[in-house]
N, C-alpha and C positions, 0 to 999 in steps of 0.2 A: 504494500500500500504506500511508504513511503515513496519507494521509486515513479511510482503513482504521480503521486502527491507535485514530486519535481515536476516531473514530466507536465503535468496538467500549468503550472506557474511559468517555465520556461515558456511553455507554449502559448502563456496569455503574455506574454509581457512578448514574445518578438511576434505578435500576431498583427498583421496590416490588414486584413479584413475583417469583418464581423462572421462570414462564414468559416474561417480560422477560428474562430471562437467559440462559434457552434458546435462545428464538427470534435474539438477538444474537448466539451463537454460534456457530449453524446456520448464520445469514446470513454471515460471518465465516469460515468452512469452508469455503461454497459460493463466495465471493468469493475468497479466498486461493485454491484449488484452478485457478480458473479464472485468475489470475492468474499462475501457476507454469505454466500451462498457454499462456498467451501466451508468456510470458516464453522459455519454452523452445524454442518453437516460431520466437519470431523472432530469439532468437538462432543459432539452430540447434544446441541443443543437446540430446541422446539422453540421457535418464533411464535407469537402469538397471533401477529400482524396478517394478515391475507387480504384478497380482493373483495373490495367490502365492507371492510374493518372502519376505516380513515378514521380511528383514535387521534391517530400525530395529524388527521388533518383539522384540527380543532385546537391547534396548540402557537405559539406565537413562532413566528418564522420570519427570518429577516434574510434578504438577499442582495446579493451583492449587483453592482451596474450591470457587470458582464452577463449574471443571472438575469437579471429583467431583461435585457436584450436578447436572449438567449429563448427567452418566453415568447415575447415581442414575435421575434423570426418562427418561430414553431408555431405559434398561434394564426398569423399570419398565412403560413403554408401549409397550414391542417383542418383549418376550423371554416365550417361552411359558413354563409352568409348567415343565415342563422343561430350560431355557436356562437358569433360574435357578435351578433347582437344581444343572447343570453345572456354572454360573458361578460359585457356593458351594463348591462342592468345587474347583475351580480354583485359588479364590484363598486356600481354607483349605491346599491344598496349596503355594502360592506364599510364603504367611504361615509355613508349618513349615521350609521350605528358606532363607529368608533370615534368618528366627530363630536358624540355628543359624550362624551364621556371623560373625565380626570387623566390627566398627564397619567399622575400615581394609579389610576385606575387603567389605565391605557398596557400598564407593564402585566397586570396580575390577570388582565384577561384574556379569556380564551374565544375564539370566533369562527366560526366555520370557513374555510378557505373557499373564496369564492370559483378557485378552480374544478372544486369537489363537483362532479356529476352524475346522479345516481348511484351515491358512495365509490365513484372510483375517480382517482386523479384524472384528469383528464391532457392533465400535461407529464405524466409520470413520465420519460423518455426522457427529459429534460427540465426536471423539477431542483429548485433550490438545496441544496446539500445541508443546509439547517443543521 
């Protein structure tokens, strides 16, 4: 993971496109994913998580520029005319609910990811590393 870890920073820092950026995070996803998926397995350890679940999507999650771009471009080239106007309305209503709320209260709460669709990410291929 660490080699990982380089690898995904080298390649955002000499990265001159924003598809350089994508494709390094895709790659980074699909590695990490697979990794966790070793890892589990030879430790023997039972995830509780599965398709469906979105526990962690109800949890505060911050993303970094390259992540929002990252969303941007996937959303962009996945999501029908429709998705994204869903996805608008999702997150204008996500923006009116934590507007109205405490700085201090702002940190200790939790809010359904307006990415969430039917209990499944719907950007999971290229969701924030949180």
């Amino acid at each position: 993971m660490i080699n990982q870890n380089i690898t995904l920073v080298n390649v955002l820092k000499s990265a001159r496109q924003l598809s350089d950026i994508i494709y390094a995070i895709k790659e980074y996803c699909q590695a990490n994913d697979i990794n966790c998926q070793e890892y589990t397995t030879t430790k023997n350890i039972i995830i509780a998580c599965h398709s469906g679940c979105h526990f962690c999507c109800n949890l505060k999650v911050e993303a970094r520029a390259y992540e929002i771009f990252t969303l941007s471009e996937y959303i962009t080239g996945h999501f029908s005319a429709s998705e994204k106007t869903q996805l608008m309305t999702a997150l204008y209503k996500h923006k009116i609910h934590l507007s109205q709320i405490t700085s201090d209260a702002h940190i200790s709460t939790n809010a359904l990811c307006p990415l969430l669709v039917n209990g499944i990410c719907s950007v999971y291929s290229v969701r924030p590393f949180a």
